[in-house]
TILODREN-309764 format. One record per residue (C-alpha): residue in three letters; residue number from 1; y, x, z. Coordinates in nm, 3 decimals, always signed. Layout:
<rs>
<r><aa>ALA</aa><i>NUM</i><yy>Y</yy><xx>X</xx><zz>Z</zz></r>
...
</rs>
This chain:
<rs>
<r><aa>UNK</aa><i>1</i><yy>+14.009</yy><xx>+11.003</xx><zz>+18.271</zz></r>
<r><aa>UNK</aa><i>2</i><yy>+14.351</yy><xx>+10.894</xx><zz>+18.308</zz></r>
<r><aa>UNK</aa><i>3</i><yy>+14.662</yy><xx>+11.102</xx><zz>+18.250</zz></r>
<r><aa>UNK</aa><i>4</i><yy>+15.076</yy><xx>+11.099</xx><zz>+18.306</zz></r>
<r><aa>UNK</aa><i>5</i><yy>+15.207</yy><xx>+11.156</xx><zz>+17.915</zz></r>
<r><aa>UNK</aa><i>6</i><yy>+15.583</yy><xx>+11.110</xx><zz>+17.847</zz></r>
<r><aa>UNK</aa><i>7</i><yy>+15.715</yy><xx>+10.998</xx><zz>+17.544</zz></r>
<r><aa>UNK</aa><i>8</i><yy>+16.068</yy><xx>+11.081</xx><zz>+17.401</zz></r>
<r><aa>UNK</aa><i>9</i><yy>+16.256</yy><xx>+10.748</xx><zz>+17.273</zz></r>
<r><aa>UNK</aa><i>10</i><yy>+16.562</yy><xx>+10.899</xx><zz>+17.022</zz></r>
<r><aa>UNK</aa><i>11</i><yy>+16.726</yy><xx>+10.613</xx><zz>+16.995</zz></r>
<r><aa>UNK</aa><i>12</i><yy>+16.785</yy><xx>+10.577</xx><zz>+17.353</zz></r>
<r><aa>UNK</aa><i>13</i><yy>+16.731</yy><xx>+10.954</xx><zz>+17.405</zz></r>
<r><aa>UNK</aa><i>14</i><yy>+16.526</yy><xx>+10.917</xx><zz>+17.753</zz></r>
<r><aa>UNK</aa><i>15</i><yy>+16.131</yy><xx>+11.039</xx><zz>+17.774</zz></r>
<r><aa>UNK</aa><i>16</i><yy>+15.931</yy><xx>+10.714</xx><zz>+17.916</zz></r>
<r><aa>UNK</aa><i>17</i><yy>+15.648</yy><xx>+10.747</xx><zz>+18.090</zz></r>
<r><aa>UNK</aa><i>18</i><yy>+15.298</yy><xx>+10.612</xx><zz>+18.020</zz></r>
<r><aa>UNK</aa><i>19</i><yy>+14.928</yy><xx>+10.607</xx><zz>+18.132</zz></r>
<r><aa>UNK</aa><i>20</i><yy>+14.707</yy><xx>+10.731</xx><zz>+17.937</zz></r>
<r><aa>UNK</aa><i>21</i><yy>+14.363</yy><xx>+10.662</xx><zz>+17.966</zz></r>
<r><aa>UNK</aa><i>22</i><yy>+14.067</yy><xx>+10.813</xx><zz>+17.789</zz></r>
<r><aa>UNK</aa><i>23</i><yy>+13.722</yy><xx>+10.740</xx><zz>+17.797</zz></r>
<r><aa>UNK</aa><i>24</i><yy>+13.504</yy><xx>+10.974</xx><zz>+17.738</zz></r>
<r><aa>UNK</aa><i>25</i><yy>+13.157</yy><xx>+10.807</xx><zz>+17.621</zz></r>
<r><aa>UNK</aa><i>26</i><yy>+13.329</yy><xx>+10.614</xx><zz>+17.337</zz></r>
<r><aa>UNK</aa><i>27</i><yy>+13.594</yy><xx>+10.842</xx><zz>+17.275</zz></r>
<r><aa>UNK</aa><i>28</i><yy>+13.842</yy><xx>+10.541</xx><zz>+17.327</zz></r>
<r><aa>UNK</aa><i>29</i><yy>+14.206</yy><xx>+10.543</xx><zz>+17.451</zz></r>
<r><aa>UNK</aa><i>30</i><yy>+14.426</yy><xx>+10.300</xx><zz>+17.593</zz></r>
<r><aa>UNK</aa><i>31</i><yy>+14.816</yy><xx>+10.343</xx><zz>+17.685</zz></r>
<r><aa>UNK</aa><i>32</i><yy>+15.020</yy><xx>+10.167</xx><zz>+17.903</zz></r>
<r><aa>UNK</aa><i>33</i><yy>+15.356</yy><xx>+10.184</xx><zz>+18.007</zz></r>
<r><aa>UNK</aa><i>34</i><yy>+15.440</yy><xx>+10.277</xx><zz>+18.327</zz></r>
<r><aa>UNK</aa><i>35</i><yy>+15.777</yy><xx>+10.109</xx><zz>+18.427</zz></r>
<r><aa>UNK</aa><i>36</i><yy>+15.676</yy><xx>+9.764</xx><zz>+18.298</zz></r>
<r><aa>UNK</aa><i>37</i><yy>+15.301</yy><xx>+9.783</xx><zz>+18.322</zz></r>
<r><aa>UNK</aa><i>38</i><yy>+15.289</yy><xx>+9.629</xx><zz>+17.973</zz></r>
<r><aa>UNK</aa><i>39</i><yy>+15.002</yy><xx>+9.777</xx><zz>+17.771</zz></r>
<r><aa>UNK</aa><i>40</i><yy>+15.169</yy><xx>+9.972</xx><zz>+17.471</zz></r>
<r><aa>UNK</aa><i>41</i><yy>+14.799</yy><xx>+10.037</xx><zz>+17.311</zz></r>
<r><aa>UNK</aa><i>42</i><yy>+14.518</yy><xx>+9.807</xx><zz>+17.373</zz></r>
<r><aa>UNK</aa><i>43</i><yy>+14.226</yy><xx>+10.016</xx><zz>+17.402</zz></r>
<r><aa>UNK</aa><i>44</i><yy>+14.075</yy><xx>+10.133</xx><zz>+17.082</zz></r>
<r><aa>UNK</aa><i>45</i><yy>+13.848</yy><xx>+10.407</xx><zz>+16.928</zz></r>
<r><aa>UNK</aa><i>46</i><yy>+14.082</yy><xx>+10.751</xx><zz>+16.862</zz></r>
<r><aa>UNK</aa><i>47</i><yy>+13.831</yy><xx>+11.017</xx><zz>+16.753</zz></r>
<r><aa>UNK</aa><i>48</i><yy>+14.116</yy><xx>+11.284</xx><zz>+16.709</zz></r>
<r><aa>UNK</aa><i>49</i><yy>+14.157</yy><xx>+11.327</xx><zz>+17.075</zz></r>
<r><aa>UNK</aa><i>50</i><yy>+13.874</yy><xx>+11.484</xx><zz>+17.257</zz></r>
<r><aa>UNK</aa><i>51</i><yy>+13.867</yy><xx>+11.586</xx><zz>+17.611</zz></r>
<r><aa>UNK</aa><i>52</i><yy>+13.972</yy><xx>+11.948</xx><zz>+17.538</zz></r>
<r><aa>UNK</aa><i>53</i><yy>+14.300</yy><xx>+11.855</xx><zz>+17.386</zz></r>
<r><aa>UNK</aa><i>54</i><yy>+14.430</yy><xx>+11.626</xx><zz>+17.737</zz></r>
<r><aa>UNK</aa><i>55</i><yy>+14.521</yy><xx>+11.892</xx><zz>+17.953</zz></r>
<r><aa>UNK</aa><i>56</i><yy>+14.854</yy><xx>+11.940</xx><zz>+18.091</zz></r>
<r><aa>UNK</aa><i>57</i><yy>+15.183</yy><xx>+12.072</xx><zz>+17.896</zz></r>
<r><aa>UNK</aa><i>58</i><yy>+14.992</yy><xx>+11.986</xx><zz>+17.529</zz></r>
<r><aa>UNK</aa><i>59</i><yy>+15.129</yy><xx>+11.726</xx><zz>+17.342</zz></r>
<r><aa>UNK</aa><i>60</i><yy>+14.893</yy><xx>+11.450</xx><zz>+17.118</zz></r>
<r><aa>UNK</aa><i>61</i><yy>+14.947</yy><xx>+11.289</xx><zz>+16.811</zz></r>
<r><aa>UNK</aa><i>62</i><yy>+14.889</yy><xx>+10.904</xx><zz>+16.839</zz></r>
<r><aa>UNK</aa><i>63</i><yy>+14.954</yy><xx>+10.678</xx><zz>+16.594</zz></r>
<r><aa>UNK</aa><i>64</i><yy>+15.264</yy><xx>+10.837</xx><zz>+16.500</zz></r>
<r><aa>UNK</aa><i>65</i><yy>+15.421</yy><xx>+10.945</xx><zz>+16.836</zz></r>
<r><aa>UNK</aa><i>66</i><yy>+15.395</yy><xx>+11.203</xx><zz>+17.014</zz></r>
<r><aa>UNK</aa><i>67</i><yy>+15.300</yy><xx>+11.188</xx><zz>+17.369</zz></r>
<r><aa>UNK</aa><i>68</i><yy>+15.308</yy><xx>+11.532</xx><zz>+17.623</zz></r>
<r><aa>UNK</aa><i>69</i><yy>+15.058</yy><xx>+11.564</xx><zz>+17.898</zz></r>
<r><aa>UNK</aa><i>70</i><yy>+15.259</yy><xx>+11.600</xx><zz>+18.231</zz></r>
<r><aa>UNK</aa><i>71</i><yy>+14.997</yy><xx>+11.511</xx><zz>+18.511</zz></r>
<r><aa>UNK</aa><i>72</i><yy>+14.696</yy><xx>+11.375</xx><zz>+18.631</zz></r>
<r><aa>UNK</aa><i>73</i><yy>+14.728</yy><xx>+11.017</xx><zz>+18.700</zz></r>
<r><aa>UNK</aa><i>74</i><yy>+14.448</yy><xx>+10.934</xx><zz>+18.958</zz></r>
<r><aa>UNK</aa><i>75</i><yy>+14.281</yy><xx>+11.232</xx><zz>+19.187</zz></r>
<r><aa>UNK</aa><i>76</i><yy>+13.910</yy><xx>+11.145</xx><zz>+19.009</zz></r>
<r><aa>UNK</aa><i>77</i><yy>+14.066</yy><xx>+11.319</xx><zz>+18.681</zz></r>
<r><aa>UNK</aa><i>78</i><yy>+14.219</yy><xx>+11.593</xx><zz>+18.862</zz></r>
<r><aa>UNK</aa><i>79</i><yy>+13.889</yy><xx>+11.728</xx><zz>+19.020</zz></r>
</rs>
């Protein structure tokens, strides 16, 4: 499952945008930036997010920032 989440920088007071990417039968996410295709979270076991919380306009807690669901990133998720 992979999602369009934006992040608000307030230093430079712009929202980036990332990829988030969740998998569901480890319960594992992974976030990568979208502009530079650099991988801002290697992929790692996040328990606090579960499939019902990633839907579009909520925002998730991770690690500290928080990142708001904007859109689907691939059509696979969206169906």
């Amino acid at each position: 499952m992979a999602f369009v989440v934006e992040w608000f920088d307030k230093l430079a007071s712009i929202e980036k945008p990332f990829r988030l990417i969740y998998y569901p039968y480890d319960h594992s996410i992974e976030i990568i930036d979208i502009k530079t295709k650099r991988q801002t979270l290697k992929r790692i076991k996040y328990e606090q997010v579960s499939p019902e919380d990633i839907y579009i306009g909520n925002s998730l807690d991770i690690y500290g920032r928080r990142y708001k669901v904007v859109d689907y990133a691939d059509t696979s998720t969206k169906e």
